[in-house]
C-alpha positions as a Markdown table, in Angstrom:
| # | Residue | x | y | z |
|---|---|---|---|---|
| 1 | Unk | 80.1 | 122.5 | 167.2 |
| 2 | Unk | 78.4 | 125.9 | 167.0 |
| 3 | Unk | 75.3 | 126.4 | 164.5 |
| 4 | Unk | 77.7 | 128.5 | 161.7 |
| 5 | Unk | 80.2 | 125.6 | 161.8 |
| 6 | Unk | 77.3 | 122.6 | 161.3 |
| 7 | Unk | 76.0 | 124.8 | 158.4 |
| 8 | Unk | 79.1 | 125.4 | 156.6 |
| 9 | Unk | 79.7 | 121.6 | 157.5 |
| 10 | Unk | 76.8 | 120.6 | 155.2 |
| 11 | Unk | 77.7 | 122.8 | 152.2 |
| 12 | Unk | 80.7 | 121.5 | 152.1 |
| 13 | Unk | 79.2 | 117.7 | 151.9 |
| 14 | Unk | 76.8 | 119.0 | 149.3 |
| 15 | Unk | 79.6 | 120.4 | 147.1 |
| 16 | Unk | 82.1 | 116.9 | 147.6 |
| 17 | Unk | 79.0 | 115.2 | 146.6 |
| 18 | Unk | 78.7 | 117.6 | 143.5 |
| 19 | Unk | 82.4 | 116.7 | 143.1 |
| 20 | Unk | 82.1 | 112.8 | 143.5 |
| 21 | Unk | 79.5 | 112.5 | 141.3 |
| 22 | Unk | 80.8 | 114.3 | 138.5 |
| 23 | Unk | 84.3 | 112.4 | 138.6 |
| 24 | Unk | 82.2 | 109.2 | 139.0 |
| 25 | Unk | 80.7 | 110.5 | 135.8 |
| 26 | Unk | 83.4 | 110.8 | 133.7 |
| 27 | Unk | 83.7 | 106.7 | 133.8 |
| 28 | Unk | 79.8 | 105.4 | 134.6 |
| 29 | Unk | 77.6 | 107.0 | 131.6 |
| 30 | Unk | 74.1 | 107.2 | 133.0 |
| 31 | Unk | 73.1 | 105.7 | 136.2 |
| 32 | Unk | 72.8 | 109.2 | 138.1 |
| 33 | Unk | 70.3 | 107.6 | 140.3 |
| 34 | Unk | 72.2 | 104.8 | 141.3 |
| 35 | Unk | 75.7 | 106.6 | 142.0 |
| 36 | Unk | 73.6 | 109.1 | 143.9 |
| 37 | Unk | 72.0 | 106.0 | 146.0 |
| 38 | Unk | 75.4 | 104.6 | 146.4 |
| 39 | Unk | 77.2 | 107.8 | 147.8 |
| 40 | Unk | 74.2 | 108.6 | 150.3 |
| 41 | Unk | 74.5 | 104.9 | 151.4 |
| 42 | Unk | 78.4 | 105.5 | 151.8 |
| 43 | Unk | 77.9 | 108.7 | 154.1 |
| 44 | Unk | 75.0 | 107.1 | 155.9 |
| 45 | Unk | 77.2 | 104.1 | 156.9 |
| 46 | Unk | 75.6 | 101.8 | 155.0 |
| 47 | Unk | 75.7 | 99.0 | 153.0 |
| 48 | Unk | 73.7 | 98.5 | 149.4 |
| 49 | Unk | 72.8 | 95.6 | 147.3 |
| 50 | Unk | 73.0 | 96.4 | 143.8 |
| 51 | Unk | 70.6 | 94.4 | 141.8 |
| 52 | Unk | 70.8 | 94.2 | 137.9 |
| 53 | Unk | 71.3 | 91.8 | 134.8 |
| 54 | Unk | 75.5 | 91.0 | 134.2 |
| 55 | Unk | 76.8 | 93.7 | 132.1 |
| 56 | Unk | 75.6 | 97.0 | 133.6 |
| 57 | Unk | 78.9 | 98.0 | 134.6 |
| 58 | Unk | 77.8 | 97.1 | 138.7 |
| 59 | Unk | 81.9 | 96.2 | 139.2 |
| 60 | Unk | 83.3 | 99.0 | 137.6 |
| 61 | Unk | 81.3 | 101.5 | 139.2 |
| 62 | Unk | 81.7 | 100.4 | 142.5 |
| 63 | Unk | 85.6 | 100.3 | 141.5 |
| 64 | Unk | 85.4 | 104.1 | 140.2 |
| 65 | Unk | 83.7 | 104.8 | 143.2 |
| 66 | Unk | 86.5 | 103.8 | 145.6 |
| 67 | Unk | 89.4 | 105.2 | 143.0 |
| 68 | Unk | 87.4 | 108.8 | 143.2 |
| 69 | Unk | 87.3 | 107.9 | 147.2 |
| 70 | Unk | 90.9 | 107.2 | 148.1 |
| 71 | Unk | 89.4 | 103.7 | 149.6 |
| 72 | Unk | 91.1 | 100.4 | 149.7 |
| 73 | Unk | 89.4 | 98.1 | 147.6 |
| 74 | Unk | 88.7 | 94.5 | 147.3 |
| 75 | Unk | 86.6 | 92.2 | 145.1 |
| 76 | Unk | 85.4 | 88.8 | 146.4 |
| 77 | Unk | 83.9 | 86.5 | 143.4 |
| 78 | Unk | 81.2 | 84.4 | 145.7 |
| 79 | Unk | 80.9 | 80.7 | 144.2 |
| 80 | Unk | 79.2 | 77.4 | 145.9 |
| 81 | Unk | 82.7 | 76.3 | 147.1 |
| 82 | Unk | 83.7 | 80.0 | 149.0 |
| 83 | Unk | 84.2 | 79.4 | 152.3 |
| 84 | Unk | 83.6 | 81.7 | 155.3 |
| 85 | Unk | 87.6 | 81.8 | 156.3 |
| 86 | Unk | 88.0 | 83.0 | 152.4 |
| 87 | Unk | 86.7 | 86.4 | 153.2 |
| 88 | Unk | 87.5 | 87.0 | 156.9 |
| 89 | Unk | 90.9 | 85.2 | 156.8 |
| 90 | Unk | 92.3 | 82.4 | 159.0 |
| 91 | Unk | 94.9 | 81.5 | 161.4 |
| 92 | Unk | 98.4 | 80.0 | 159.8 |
| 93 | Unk | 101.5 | 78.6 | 161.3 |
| 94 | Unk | 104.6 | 80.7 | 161.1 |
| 95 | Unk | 108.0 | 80.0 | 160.7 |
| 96 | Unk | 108.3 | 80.2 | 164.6 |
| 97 | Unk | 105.4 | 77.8 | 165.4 |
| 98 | Unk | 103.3 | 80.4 | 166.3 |
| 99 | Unk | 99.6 | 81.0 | 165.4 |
| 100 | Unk | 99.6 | 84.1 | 163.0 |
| 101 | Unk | 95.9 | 85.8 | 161.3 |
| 102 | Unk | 95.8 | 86.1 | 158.1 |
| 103 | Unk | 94.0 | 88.9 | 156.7 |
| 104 | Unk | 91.4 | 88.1 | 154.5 |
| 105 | Unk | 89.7 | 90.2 | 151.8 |
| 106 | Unk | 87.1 | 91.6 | 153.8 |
| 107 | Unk | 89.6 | 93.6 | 155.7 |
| 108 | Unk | 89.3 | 96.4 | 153.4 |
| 109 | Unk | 87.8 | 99.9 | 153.5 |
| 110 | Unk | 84.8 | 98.8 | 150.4 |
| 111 | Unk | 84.2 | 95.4 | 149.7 |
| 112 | Unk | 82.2 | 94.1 | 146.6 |
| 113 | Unk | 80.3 | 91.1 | 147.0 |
| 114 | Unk | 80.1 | 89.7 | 143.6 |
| 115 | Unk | 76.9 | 87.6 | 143.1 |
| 116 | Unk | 76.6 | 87.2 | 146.8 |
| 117 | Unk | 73.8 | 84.7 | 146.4 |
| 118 | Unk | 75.5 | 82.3 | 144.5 |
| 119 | Unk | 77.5 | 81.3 | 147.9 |
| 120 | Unk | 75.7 | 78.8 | 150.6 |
| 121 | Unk | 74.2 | 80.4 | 153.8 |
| 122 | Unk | 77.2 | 79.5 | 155.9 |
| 123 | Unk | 79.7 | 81.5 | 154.0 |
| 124 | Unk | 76.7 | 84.4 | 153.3 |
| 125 | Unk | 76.4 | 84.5 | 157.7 |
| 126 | Unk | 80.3 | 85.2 | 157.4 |
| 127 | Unk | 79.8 | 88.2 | 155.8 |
| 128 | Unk | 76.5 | 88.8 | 157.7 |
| 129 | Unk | 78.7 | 89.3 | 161.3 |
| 130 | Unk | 81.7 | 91.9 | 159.3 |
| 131 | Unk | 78.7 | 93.8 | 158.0 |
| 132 | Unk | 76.7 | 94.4 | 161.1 |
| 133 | Unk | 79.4 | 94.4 | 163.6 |
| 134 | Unk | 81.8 | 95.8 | 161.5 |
| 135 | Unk | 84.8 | 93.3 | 163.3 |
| 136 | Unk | 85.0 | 89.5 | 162.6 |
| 137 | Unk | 85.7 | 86.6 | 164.9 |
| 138 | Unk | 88.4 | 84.2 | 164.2 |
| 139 | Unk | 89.3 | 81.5 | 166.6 |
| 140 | Unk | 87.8 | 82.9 | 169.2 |
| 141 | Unk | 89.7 | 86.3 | 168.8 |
| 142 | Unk | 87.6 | 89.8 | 167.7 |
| 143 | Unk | 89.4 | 91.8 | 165.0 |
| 144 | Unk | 88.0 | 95.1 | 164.0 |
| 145 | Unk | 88.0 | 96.1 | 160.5 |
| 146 | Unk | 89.4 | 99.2 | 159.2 |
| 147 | Unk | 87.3 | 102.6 | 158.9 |
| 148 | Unk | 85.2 | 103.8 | 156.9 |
| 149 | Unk | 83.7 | 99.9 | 155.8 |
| 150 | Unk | 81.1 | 100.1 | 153.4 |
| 151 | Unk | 79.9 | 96.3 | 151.5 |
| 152 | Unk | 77.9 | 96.6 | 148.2 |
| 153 | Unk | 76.9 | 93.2 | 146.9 |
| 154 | Unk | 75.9 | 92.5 | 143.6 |
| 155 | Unk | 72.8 | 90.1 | 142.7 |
| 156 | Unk | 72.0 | 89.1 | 139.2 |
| 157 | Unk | 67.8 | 89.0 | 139.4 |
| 158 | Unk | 67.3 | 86.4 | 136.6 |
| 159 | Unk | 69.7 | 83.2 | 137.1 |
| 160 | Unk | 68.2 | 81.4 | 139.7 |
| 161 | Unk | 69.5 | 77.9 | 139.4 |
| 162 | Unk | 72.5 | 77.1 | 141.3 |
| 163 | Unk | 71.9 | 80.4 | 143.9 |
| 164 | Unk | 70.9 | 80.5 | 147.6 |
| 165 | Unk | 68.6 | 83.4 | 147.9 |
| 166 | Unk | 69.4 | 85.7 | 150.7 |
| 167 | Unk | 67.8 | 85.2 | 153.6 |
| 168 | Unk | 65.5 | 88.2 | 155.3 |
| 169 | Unk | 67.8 | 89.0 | 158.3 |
| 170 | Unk | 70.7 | 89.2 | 156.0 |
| 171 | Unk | 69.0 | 91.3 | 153.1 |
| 172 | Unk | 67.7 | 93.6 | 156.3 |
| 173 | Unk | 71.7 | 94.6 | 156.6 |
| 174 | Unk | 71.5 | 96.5 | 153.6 |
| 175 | Unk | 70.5 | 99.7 | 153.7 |
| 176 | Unk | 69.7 | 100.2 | 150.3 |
| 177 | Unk | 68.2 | 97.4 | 147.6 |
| 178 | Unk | 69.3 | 99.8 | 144.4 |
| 179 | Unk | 68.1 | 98.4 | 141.2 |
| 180 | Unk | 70.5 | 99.1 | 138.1 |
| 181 | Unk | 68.0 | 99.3 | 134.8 |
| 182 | Unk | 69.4 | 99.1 | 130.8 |
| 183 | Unk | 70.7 | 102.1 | 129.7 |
| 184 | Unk | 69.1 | 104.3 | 127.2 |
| 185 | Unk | 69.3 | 104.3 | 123.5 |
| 186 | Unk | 71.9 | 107.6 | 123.4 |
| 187 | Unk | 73.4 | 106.3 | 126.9 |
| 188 | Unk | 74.9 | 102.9 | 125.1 |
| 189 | Unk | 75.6 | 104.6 | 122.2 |
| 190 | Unk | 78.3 | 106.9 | 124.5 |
| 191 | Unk | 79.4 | 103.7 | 126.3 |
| 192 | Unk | 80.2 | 101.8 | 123.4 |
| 193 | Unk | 82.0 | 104.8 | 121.7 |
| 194 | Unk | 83.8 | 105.4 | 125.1 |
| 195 | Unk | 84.9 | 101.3 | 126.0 |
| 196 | Unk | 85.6 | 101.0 | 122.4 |
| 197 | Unk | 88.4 | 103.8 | 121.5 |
| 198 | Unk | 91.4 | 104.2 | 123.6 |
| 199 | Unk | 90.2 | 106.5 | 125.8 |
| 200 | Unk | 92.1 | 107.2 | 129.1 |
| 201 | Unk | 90.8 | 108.6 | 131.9 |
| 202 | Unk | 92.2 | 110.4 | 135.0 |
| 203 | Unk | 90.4 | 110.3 | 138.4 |
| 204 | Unk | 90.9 | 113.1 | 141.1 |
| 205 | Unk | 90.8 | 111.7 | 144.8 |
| 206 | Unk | 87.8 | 113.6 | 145.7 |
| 207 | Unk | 87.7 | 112.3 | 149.2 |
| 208 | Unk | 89.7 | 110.8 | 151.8 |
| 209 | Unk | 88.5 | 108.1 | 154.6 |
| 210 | Unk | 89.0 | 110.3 | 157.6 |
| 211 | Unk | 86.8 | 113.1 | 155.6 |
| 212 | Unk | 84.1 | 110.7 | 155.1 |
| 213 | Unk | 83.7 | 109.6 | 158.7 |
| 214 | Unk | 83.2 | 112.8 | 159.5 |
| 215 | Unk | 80.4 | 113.2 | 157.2 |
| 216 | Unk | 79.1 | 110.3 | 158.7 |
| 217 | Unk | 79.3 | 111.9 | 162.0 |
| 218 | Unk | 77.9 | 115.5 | 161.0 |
| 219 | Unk | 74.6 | 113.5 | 159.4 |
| 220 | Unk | 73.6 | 112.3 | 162.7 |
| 221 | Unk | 73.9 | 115.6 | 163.8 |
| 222 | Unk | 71.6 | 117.0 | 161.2 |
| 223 | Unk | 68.4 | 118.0 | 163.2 |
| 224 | Unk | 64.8 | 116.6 | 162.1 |
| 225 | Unk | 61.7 | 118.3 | 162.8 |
| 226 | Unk | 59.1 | 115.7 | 164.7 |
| 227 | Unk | 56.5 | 115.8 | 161.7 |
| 228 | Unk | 58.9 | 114.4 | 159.5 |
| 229 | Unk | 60.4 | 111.5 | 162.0 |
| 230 | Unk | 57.6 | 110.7 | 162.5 |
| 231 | Unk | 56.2 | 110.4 | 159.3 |
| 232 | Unk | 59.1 | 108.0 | 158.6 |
| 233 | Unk | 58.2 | 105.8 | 161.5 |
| 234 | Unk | 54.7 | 105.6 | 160.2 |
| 235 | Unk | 55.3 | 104.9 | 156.7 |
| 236 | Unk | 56.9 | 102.0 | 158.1 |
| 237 | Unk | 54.5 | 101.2 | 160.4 |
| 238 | Unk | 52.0 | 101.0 | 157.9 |
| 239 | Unk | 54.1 | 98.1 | 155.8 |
| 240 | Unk | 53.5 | 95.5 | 158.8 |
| 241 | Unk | 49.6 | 93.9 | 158.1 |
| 242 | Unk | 47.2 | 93.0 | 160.4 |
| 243 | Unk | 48.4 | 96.3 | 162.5 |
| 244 | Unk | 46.9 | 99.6 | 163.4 |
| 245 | Unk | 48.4 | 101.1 | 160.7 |
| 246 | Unk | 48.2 | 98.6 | 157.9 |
| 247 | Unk | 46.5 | 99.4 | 154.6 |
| 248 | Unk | 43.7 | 96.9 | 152.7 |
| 249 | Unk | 46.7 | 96.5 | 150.5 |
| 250 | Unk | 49.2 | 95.8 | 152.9 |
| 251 | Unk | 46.6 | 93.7 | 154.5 |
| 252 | Unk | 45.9 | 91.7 | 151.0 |
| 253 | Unk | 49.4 | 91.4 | 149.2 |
| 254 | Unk | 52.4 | 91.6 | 152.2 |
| 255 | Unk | 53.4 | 88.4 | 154.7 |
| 256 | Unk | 55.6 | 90.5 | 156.5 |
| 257 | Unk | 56.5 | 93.9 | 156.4 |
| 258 | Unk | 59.9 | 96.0 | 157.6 |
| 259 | Unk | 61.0 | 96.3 | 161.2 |
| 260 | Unk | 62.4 | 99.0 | 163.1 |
| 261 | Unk | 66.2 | 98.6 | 161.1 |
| 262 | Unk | 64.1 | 100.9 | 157.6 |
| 263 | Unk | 62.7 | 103.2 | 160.3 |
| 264 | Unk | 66.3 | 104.4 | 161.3 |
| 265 | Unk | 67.5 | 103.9 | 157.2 |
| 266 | Unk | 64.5 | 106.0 | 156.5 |
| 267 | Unk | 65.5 | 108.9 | 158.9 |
| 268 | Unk | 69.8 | 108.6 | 158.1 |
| 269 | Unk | 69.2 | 108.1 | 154.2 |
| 270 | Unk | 66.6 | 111.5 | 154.2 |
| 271 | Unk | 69.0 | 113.5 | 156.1 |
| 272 | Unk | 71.8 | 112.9 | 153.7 |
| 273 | Unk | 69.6 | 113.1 | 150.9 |
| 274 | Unk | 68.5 | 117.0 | 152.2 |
| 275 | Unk | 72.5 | 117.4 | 152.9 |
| 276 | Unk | 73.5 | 116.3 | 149.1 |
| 277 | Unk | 71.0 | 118.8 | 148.0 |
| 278 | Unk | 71.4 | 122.0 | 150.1 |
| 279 | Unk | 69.1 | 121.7 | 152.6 |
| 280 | Unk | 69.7 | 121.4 | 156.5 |
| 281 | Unk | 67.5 | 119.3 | 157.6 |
| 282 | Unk | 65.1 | 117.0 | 155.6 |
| 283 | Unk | 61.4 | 117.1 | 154.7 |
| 284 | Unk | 59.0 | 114.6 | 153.8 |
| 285 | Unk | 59.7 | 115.2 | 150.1 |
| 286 | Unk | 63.4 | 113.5 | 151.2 |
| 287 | Unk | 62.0 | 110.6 | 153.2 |
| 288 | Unk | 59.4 | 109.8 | 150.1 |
| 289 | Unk | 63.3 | 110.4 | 147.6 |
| 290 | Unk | 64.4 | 107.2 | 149.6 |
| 291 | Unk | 61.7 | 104.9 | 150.6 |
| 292 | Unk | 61.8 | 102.6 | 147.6 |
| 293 | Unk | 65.3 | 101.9 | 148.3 |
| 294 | Unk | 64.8 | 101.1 | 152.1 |
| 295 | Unk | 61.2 | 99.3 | 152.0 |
| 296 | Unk | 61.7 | 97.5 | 148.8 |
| 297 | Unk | 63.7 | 94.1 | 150.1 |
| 298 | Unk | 62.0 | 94.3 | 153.3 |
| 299 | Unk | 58.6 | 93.8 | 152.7 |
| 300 | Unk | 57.9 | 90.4 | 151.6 |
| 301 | Unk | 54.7 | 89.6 | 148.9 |
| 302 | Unk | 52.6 | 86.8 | 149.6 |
| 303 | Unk | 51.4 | 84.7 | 146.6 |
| 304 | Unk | 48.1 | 86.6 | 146.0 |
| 305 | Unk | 50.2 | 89.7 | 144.9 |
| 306 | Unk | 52.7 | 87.3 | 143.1 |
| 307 | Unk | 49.6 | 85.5 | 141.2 |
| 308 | Unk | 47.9 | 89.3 | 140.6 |
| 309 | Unk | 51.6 | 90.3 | 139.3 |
| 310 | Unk | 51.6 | 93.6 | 142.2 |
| 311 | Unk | 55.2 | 94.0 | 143.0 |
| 312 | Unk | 56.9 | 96.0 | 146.1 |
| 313 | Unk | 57.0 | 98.7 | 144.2 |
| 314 | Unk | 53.4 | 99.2 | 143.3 |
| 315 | Unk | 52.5 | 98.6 | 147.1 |
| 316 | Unk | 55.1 | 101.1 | 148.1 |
| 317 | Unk | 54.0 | 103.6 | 145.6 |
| 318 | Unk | 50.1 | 103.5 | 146.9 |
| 319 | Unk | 51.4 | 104.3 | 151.0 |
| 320 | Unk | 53.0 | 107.1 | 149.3 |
């Protein structure tokens, strides 16, 4: 692909982003961070955990999100009693006596995850396998799921009893840990008027699945000056304590810190943040745009900073 071609390539991802978001808008009032987090997940090949109270529209935007996207999509409700064959599918008898899969819900192009940690490990590792191999294993037999495959899960961050908290390997999946906030004063007051008057709305397909892959494939190709790489790498580095690298901070609040997974996440998510925004290859600026979303469920607190009441966040913020 010659240099003109890669360049006119990106503007055109900046302006279907322009596009996306604005359709997107017309239904989710608000939230421009989070839709924006979303779609630079999506076009990374990535999956994101949305994290917010019940009631902050988390379902209906990822469902306006794959309306606007020309996706298949599928919701599964995770409950204590879901079992792993309930979202990859199992193998049933047919009328010939033959061993027939079943397709289960996961076999879609965007999956939601609803309240993913209210399901028990073994169902939560079923998941674990479609999202990092992208193909699930039934019986014995490998079957690929369909193209582009995105998961966001959904995690409610106050009701505790009854869950099974996600474990580190299978939170490290996720590209993205986006946090969804209340909206403002004027923000509810155009929600309300909108959910409460019969309003209907129209959504263009902005996208198809085969144009998205290929976004996906042009922002690996984006180029990224060393400086910046490696300014990622580091920034990561510095998250692990008792290294080189570590802070007196890291060194005082963090048990663990990210591995090498939010080093790549760091790299893919500033490239398509540069790409959204008109730039053809990304600078620190774009790196710093992402790192709360790609460090903050991958660095885990130990009980000083939980006592002192220092969150990921403020540790984050200070190797900034």
């Amino acid at each position: 692909m010659s240099q003109e071609s890669n360049v006119a390539a990106v503007d055109n991802l900046a302006r279907s982003y322009e596009a996306l978001a604005s359709e997107v808008g017309k239904v989710i009032i608000g939230q421009e961070g989070v839709v924006k987090a979303v779609i630079i997940s999506m076009f990374s090949k990535g999956h994101s955990l949305l994290v917010g109270v019940p009631g902050l529209a988390k379902t209906l935007l990822v469902s306006t999100i794959s309306e606007v996207l020309d996706l298949e999509f599928k919701r599964i409700q995770f409950t204590p009693d879901l079992m792993p064959s309930d979202i990859t599918g199992s193998e049933i008898l047919d009328e010939d006596r033959h061993f027939k899969f079943n397709h289960g819900p996961i076999f879609s192009n965007i999956v939601l995850a609803d309240e993913i940690n209210r399901t028990p490990p073994k169902t939560q590792a079923a998941l674990l396998e479609a999202m990092q191999e992208r193909s699930v294993t039934v019986s014995g037999q490998r079957h690929m799921l369909p193209e582009p495959f995105f998961v966001l899960a959904t995690q409610n961050p106050i009701e505790q009893e009854g869950t099974y908290p996600l474990p580190e390997a299978q939170l490290d999946r996720f590209m993205f840990n986006i946090n969804l906030d209340y909206p403002s004063y004027e923000e509810e007051v155009q929600v309300v008027k909108n959910t409460t008057s019969p309003t209907n709305y129209t959504l263009k397909h902005v996208l198809t699945g085969d144009e998205i892959l290929g976004f996906q494939r042009l922002i690996r190709k984006i180029p990224i000056t060393d400086n910046v790489l490696e300014y990622a790498v580091g920034l990561v580095a510095k998250t692990r304590p008792n290294s080189d690298r570590a802070t007196s901070d890291v060194n005082n609040y963090i048990s663990w810190g990210a591995g090498p997974r939010a080093s790549q996440f760091l790299v893919l998510g500033a490239k398509c943040h540069a790409a959204i925004h008109g730039k053809y290859s990304p600078d620190i600026e774009d790196v710093q745009a992402i790192a709360n979303l790609v460090l903050r469920h991958r660095i885990v607190r130990n009980y000083k900073a939980e006592a002192e009441g220092i969150s990921e966040e403020d540790i984050i913020q200070k190797l900034l």
